[in-house]
ZAMIDREN-568480 format. One record per residue (C-alpha): residue number from 1; residue in three letters; x, y, z. Coordinates in steps of 0.05 Angstrom, whole numbers. Layout:
seq	type	xx	yy	zz
NUM	ALA	X	Y	Z
...
//
This chain:
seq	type	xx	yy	zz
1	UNK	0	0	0
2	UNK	17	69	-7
3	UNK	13	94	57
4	UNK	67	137	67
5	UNK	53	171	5
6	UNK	8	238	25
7	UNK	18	272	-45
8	UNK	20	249	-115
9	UNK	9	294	-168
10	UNK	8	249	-229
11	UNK	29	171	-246
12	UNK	65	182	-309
13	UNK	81	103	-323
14	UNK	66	38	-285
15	UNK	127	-11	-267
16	UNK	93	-82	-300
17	UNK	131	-151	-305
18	UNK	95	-204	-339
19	UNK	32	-173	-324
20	UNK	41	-166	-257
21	UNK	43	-98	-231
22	UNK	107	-76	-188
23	UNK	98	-13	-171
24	UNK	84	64	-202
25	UNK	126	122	-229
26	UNK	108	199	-212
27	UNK	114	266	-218
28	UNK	99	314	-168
29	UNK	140	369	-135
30	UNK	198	325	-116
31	UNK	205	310	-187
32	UNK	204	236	-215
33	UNK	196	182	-158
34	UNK	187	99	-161
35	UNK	131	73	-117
36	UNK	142	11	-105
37	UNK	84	-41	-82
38	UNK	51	-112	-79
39	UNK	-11	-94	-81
40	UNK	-33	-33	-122
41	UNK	-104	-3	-118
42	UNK	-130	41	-176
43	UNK	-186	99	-147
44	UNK	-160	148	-206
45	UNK	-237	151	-234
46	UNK	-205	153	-299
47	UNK	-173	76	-291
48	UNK	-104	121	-306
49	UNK	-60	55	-269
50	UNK	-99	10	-316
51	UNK	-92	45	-383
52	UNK	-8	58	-370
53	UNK	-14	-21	-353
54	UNK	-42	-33	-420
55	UNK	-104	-67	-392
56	UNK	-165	-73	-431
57	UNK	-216	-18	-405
58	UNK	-291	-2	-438
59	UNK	-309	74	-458
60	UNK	-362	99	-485
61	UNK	-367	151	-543
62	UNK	-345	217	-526
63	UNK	-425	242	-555
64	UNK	-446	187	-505
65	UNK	-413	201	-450
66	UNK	-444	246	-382
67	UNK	-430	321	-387
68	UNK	-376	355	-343
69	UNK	-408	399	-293
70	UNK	-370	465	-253
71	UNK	-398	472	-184
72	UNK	-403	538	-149
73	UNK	-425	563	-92
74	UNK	-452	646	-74
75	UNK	-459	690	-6
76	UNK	-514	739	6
77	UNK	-572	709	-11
78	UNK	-637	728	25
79	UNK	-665	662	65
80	UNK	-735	689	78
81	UNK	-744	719	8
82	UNK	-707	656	-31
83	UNK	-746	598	14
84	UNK	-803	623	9
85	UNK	-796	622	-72
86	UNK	-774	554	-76
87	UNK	-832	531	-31
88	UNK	-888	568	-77
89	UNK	-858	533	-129
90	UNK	-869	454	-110
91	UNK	-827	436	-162
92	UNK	-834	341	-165
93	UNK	-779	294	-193
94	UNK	-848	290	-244
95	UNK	-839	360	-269
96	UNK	-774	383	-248
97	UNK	-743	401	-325
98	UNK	-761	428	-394
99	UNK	-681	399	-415
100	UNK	-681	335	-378
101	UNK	-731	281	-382
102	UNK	-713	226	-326
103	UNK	-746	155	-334
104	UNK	-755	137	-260
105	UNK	-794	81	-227
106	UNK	-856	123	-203
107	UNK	-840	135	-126
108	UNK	-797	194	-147
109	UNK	-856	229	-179
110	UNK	-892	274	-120
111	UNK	-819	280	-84
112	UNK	-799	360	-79
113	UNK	-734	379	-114
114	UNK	-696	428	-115
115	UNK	-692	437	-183
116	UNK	-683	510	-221
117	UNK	-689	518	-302
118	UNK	-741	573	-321
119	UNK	-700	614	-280
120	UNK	-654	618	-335
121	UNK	-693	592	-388
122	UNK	-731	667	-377
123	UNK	-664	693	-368
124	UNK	-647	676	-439
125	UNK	-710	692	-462
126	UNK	-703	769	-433
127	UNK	-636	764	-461
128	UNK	-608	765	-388
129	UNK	-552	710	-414
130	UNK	-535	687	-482
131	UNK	-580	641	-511
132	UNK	-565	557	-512
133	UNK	-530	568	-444
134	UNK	-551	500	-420
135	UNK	-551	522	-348
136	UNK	-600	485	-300
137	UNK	-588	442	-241
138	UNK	-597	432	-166
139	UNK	-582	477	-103
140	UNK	-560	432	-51
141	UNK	-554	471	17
142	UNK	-576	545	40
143	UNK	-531	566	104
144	UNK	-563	604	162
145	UNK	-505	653	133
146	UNK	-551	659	63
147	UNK	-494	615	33
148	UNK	-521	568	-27
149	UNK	-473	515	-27
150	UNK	-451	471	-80
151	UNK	-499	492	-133
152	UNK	-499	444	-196
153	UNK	-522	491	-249
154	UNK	-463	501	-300
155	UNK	-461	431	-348
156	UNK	-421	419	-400
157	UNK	-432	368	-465
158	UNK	-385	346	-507
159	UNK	-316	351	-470
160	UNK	-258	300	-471
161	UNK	-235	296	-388
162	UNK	-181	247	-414
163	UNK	-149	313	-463
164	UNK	-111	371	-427
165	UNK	-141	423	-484
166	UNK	-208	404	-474
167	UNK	-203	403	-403
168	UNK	-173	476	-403
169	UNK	-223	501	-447
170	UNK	-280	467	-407
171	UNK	-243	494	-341
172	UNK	-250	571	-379
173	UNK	-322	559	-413
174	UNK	-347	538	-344
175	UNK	-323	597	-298
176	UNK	-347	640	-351
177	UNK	-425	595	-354
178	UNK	-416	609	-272
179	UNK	-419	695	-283
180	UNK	-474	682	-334
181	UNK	-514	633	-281
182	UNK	-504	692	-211
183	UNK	-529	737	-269
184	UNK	-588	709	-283
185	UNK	-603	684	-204
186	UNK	-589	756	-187
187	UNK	-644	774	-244
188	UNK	-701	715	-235
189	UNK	-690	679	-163
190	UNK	-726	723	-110
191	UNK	-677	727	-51
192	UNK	-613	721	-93
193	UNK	-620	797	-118
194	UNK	-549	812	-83
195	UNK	-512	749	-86
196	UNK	-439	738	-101
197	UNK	-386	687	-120
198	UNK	-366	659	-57
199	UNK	-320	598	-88
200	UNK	-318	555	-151
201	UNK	-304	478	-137
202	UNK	-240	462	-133
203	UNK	-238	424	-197
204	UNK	-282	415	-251
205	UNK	-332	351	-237
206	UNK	-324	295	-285
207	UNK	-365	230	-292
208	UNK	-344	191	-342
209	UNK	-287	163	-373
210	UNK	-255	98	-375
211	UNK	-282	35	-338
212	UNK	-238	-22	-329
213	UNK	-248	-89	-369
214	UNK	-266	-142	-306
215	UNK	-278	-211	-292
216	UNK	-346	-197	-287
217	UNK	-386	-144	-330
218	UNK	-434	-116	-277
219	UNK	-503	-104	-315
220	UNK	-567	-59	-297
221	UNK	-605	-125	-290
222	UNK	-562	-144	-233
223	UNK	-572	-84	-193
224	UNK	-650	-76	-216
225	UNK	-659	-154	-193
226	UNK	-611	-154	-132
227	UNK	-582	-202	-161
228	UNK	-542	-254	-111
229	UNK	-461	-267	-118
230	UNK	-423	-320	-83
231	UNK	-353	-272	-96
232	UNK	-394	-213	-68
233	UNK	-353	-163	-34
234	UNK	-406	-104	-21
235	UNK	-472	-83	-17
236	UNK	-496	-12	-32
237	UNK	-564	25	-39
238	UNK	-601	20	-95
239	UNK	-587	100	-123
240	UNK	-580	99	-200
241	UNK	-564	176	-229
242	UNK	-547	176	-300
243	UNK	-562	172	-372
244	UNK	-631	199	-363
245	UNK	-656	159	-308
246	UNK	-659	165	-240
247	UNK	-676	115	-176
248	UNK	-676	157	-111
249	UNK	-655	106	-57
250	UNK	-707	73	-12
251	UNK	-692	46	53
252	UNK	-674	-20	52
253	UNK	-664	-24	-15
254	UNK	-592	-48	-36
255	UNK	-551	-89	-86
256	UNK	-487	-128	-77
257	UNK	-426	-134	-122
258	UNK	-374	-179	-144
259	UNK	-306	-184	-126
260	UNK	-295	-192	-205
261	UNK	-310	-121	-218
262	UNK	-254	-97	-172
263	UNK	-210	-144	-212
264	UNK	-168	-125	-273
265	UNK	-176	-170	-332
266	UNK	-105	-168	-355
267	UNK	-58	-149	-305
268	UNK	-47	-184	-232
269	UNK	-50	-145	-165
270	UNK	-74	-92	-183
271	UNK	-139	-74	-168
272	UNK	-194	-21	-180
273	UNK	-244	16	-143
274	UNK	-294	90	-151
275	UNK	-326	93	-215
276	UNK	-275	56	-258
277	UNK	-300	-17	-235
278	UNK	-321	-55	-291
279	UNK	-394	-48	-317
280	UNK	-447	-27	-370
281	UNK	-474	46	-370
282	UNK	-532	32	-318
283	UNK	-485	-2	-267
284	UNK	-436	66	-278
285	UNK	-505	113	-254
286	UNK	-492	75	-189
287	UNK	-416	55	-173
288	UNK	-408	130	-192
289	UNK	-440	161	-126
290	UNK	-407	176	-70
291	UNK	-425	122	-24
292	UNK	-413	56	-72
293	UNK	-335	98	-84
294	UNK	-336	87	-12
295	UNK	-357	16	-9
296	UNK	-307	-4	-59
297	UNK	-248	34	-41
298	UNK	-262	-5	30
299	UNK	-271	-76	-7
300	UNK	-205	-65	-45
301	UNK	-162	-48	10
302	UNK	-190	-117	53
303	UNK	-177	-157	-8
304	UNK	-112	-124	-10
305	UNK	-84	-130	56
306	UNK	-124	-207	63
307	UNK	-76	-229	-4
308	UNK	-9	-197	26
309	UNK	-31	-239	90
310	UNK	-38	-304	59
311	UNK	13	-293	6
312	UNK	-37	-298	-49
313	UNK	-41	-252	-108
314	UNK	-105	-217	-125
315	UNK	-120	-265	-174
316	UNK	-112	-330	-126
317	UNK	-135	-315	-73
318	UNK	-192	-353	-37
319	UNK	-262	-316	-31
320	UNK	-272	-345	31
321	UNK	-215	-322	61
322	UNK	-238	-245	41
323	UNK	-311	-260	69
324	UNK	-270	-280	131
325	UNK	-230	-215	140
326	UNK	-298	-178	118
327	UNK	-323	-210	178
328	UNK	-279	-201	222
329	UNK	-278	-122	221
330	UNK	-352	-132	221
331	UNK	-372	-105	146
332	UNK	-429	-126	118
333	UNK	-407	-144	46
334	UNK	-477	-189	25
335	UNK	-553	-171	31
336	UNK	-590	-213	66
337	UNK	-617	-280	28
//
């Protein structure tokens, strides 16, 4: 593991022996340093350890691919004045966009959301902003300071996240999309008349790229069914977002996954885990939230540290000796039968 390692800017080349993974090469401040491991785990989101392995990975079109979003967040809003907009409004999960049409399962239909798009769909309109701004989104959290944090308005189609250039532009396009977006709130959003930039994210939010090729392709079907794995390593609740549809979670409702998905088809030890696990499209709406990036990152470091133990690689080692270690630090890694 690299545990002593508390900064690495980028992996510029992997160290690979008869497809067995040695260790990593970076570059970072210090300049160009050797990691050497046994066990390396890949939570890149872009499967960068896997594609400088040569390992087979799946992408999808870039015209296929989710957009690229740049989060923001702004000060001075009016509470009163803005909450008691948003409640008038009642927007549902049923009628929450003119841009995006969601297929969803029917429970999400009466839920609230809060969801703004004739804001700035009038904004255009009034010629406020410039016309095909494809601004929309969420607001996520209103501070007792009149803070609106982490507002996921400013969406971007057709960008490469695995080119520099198209990053850059995107990185430009989308500050600029963030003036146009205060500009219109200032203009259409009662309560937001005197608002201002507080912060843009840190980095611009990115959803899909490349997705490794595993022992097992995870398929919607499997999560939609719950389906049942003998190598499972993982449960996580059923929250599918992407691709046009959308399954808020339920209580209750979960799905497990496979150790195979974790597993690189090509290379030995070396492992994956975030939203680069192996899959179909569907599957990627889910391993890409939060929690299941969690789950996984958790699963690969037991499998890790369980094949180190027994002297196993990745590949050989026994399942039952993971569900072992799984149980005894107490994780949960099956639903129930």
């Amino acid at each position: 593991f690299l545990l002593n390692i508390k900064c690495v800017d980028t992996i510029i080349e992997v160290i690979n022996k008869k497809n067995t993974i040695k260790g990593i090469i970076t570059e970072s401040i210090s300049g160009r340093q050797a990691i050497f491991a046994k066990r390396i785990i890949d939570c890149t989101g872009n499967a960068d350890v896997v594609n400088l392995s040569n390992a087979r990975f799946t992408i999808l079109p870039e015209n296929q691919r989710m957009g690229i979003t740049q989060v923001f967040a702004v000060k001075n809003v009016n509470n009163e004045k803005f909450l008691k907009y948003t409640e008038q409004k009642k927007a549902t999960y049923k009628d929450w966009s003119n841009q995006w049409k969601q297929e969803t399962s029917g429970n999400e239909d009466i839920l609230r959301t809060p969801y703004l798009d004739s804001e700035f769909e009038n904004a255009e309109k009034e010629g406020i902003i410039p016309k095909n701004s494809n601004i929309c989104g969420s607001w996520s959290t209103l501070t007792d300071e009149g803070e609106l944090l982490n507002l996921n308005l400013v969406h971007m189609k057709g960008v490469d996240a695995l080119d520099v250039k198209s990053m850059s532009k995107a990185s430009i396009l989308g500050r600029k999309k963030t003036l146009d977006a205060i500009t219109a709130m200032k203009k259409t959003i009662p309560g937001c008349e005197n608002i201002k930039l507080r912060n843009y994210s840190g980095s611009i939010g990115i959803r899909d790229t490349r997705k490794v090729l595993g022992k097992y392709k995870f398929i919607g079907k499997d999560i939609l069914s719950n389906k049942k794995f003998k190598t499972s390593v993982g449960i996580c609740p059923r929250f599918i977002d992407g691709y046009n549809v959308l399954l808020l979670p339920i209580e209750g409702e979960t799905f497990e996954f496979p150790y195979e998905i974790l597993q690189c088809f090509d290379v030995n030890n070396l492992l994956v885990a975030g939203r680069c696990v192996a899959g179909d499209h569907f599957t990627h709406a889910a391993m890409r939230n939060m929690v299941c990036c969690f789950i996984t990152g958790e699963s690969a470091g037991i499998i890790a540290s369980t094949s180190l133990a027994n002297n196993k690689s990745t590949d050989d080692i026994d399942i039952k000796s993971i569900h072992q270690q799984f149980e005894k630090q107490n994780v949960k890694y099956r639903s129930k039968l």
